[in-house]
C-alpha positions in Angstrom: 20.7 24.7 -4.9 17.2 24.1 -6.6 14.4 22.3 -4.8 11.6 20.7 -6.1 8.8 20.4 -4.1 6.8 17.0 -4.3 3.0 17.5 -4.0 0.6 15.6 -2.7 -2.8 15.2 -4.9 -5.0 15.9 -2.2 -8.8 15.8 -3.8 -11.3 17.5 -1.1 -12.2 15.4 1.4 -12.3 12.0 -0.6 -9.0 10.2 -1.7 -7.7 9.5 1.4 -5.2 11.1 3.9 -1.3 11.2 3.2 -1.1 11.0 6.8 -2.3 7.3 7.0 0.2 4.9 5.6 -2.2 2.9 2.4 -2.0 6.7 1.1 1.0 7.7 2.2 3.0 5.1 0.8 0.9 4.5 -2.6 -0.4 8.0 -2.6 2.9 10.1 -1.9 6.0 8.1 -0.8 6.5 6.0 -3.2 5.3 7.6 -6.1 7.7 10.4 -4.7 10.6 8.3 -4.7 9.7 7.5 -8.4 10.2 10.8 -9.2 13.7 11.2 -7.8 14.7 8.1 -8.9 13.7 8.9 -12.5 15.4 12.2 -12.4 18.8 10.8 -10.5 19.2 8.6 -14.0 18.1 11.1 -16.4 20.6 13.5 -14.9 23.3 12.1 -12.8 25.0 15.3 -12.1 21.3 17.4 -11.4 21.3 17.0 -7.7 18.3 19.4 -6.9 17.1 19.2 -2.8 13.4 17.6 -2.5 10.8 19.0 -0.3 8.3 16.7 1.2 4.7 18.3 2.6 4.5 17.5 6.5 2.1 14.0 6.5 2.6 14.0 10.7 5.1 12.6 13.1 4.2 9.3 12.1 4.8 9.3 8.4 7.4 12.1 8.5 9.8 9.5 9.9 9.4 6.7 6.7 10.0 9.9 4.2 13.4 10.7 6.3 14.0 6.5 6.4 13.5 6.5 2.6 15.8 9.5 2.0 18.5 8.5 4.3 18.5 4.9 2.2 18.7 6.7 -1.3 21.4 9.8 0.1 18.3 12.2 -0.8 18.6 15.6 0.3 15.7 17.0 1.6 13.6 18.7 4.1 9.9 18.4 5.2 8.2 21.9 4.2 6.4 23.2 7.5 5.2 26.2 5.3 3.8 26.7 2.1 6.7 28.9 1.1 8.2 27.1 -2.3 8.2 28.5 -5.8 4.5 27.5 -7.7 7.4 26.8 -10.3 9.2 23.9 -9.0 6.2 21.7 -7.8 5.6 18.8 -9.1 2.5 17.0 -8.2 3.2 13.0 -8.2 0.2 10.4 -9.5 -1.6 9.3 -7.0 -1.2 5.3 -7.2 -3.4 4.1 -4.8 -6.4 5.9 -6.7 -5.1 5.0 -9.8 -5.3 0.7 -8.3 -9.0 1.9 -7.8 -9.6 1.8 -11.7 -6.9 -0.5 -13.7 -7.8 -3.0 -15.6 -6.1 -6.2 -13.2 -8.7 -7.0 -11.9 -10.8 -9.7 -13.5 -14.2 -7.9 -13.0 -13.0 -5.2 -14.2 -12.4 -7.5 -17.5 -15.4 -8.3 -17.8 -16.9 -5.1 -17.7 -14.4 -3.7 -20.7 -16.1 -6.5 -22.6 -19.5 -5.6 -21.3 -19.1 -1.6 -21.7 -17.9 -2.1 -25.2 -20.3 -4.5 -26.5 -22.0 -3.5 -29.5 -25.5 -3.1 -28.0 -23.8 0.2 -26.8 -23.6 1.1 -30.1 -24.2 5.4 -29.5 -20.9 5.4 -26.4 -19.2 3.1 -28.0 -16.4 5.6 -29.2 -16.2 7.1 -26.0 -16.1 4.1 -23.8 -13.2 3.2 -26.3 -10.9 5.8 -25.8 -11.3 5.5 -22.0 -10.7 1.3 -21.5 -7.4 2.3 -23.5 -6.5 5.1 -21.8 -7.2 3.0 -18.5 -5.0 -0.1 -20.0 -2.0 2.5 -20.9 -2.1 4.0 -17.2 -2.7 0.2 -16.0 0.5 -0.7 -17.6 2.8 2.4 -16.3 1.5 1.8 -13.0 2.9 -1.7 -12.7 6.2 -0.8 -14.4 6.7 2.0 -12.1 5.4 0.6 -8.9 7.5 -2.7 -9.3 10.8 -0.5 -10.8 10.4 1.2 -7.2 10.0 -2.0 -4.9 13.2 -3.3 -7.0 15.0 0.2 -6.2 14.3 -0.5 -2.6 14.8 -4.3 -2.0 18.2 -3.3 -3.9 19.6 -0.8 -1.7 18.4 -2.9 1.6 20.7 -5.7 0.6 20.7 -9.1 2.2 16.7 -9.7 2.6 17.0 -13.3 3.9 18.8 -12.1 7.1 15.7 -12.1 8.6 14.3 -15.4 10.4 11.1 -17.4 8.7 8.2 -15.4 9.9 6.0 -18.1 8.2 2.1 -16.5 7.9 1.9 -13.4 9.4 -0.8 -12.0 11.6 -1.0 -8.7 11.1 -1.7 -6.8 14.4 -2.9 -3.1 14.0 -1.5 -0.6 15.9 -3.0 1.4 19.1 -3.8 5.1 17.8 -0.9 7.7 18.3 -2.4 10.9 19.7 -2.0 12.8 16.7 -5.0 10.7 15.5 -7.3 11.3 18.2 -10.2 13.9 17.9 -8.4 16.4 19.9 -5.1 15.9 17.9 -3.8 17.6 14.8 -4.6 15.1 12.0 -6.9 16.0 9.2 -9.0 12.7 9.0 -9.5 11.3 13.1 -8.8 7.9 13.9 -6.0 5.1 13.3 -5.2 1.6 13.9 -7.3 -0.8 16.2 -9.6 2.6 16.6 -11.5 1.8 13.5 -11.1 -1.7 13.1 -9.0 -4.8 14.3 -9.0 -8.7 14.6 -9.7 -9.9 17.8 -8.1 -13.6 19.4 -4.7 -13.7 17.3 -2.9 -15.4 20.7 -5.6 -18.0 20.6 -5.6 -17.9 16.4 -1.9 -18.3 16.3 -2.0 -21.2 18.4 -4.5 -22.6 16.2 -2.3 -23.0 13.4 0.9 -24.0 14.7 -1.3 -26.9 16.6 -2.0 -27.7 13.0 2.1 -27.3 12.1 1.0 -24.1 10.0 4.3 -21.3 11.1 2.4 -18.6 12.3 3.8 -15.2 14.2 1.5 -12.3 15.2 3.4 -9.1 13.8 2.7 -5.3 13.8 4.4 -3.6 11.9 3.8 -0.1 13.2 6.3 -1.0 16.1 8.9 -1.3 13.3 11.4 0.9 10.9 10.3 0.5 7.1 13.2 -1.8 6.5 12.2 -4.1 9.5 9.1 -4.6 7.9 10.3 -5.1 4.4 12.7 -8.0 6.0 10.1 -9.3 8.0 7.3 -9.7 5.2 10.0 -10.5 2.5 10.7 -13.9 4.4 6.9 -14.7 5.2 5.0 -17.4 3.6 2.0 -14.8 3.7 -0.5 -12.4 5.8 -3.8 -13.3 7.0 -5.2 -9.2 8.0 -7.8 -7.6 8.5 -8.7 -5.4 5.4 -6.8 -1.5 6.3 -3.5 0.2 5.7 -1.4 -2.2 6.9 -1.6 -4.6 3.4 0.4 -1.9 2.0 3.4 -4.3 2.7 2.5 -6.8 0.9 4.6 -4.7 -1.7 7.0 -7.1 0.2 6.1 -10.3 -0.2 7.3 -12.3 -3.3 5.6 -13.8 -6.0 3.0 -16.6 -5.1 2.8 -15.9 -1.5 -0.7 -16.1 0.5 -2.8 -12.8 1.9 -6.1 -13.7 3.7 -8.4 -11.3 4.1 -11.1 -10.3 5.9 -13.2 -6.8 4.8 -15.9 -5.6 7.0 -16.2 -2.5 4.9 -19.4 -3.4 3.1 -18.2 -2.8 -0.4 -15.7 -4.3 -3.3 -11.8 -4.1 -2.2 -10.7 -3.6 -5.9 -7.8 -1.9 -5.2 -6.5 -4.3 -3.1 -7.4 -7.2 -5.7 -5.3 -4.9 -8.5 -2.5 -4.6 -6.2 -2.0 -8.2 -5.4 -2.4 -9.2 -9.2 0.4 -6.5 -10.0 2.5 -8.6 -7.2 1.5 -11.7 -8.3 0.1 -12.7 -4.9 -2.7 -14.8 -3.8 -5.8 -13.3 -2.4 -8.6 -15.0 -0.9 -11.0 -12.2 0.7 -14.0 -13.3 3.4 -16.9 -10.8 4.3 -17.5 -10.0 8.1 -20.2 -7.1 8.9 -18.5 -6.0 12.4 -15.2 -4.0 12.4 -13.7 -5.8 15.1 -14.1 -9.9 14.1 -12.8 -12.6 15.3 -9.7 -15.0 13.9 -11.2 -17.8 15.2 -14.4 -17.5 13.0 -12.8 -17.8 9.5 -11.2 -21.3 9.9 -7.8 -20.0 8.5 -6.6 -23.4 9.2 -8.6 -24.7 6.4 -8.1 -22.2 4.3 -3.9 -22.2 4.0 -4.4 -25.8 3.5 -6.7 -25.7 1.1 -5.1 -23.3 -1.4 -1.2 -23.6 -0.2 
């Protein structure tokens, strides 16, 4: 049996880490799954065996969830022992929502960066913005064809009781992610950053007949988490890894978020424009906030 070996795009030490789940899933998994997907319908009866790089214990177990759900055979490759031949390196989505065109300041700057005054780049600048719009485009075909492929196989999505706005809760940090553990980038979870006073913040809102229900999703299987998000009204999170499952959410729903990173969350505005989601972001300069400061009350009510 032939096996294709799926790459990871791993550039130096930027990019991120396939073995923290934003990358993993937009960087690797489901960009993976594309692949397989694309190549099942191409060629029915070409049943070639995948091989997934090791991305830890934690994200080793969502690659054998996803193939289980699909029938995929596979293995996760402990070695670097496949053929040069039959790897195939897969796009690397979450850099890609880094520079598409969704984004409505990044609008603004097409029409700025191709303004006549830039008369001696302007071919150059040109051929770029398009190339950007054509990648822009097959990025939210592709990612969306996927979500469909997945909410598909899951089946009956409304199973799942009314979660109403969820808190997202970060997980405590596995010891793989510690600095004496194996991982290539240190530190996960509520080690790097984490909202403080959910009890008190959930509490808060339901006083105010807002459904609210502290959630982390670390503590669940992938398809948990898709039913769980699927039937909320919305997430209110603190900016990290975890807003990968908004992927989840449908159309119109509410994300509030809060970014102490000191710098423009553009990926995060692309993605929710791709899913049609509504994003209101607030600044905070410490890692470790608190819910009780961004009057989230207020806020639901005011752009429900």
């Amino acid at each position: 049996m032939k096996e294709i070996k799926l790459s990871y795009l791993q550039k130096g030490n930027k990019g991120g880490s396939k073995e923290h789940y934003w990358h993993f899933m937009l960087g690797y998994l489901l960009p993976s799954l594309h692949h397989i997907l694309k190549i099942s319908h191409s060629s029915p009866a070409y049943a070639p065996k995948f091989i997934f790089e090791d991305c830890g214990p934690v994200m080793n177990g969502l690659i054998k969830e996803v193939a289980d759900l699909f029938s995929i055979q596979y293995r996760i490759e402990q070695t670097q022992s496949t053929s040069p031949a039959n790897v195939v390196t897969v796009p690397r989505w979450d850099i890609l929502l880094r520079r598409s065109f969704f984004f409505l300041i990044w609008r603004r700057r097409f029409v700025t960066d191709l303004s006549l005054r830039n008369t001696k780049n302007f071919p150059k600048r040109m051929r770029r913005s398009i190339a950007i719009a054509q990648q822009s485009l097959q990025l939210k075909k592709d990612l969306l064809g996927v979500r469909d492929a997945i909410l598909a196989r899951i089946g009956d999505l409304k199973t799942a009781p009314p979660a109403g706005m969820l808190l997202l809760k970060r997980s405590d940090m596995p010891a793989y992610y510690s600095q004496n553990g194996q991982a290539r980038k240190k530190g996960y979870g509520n080690s790097r950053r984490s909202m403080l006073h959910l009890e008190e913040g959930m509490q808060l809102l339901r006083e105010h007949e807002i459904p609210a229900t502290i959630y982390e999703p670390g503590k669940y299987s992938l398809v948990e988490q898709i039913h769980t998000f699927y039937n909320a009204d919305g997430v209110i999170a603190i900016r990290g890894a975890d807003l990968a499952n908004m992927l989840w959410l449908k159309p119109g729903s509410l994300v509030l978020m809060v970014n102490p990173m000191g710098k423009g969350s553009f990926h995060i505005y692309n993605y929710c424009c791709i899913l049609k989601l509504f994003l209101v972001e607030r600044l905070t300069e410490t890692a470790f906030p608190s819910f009780l400061d961004f009057q989230f009350d207020k806020l639901i009510k005011t752009y429900a």
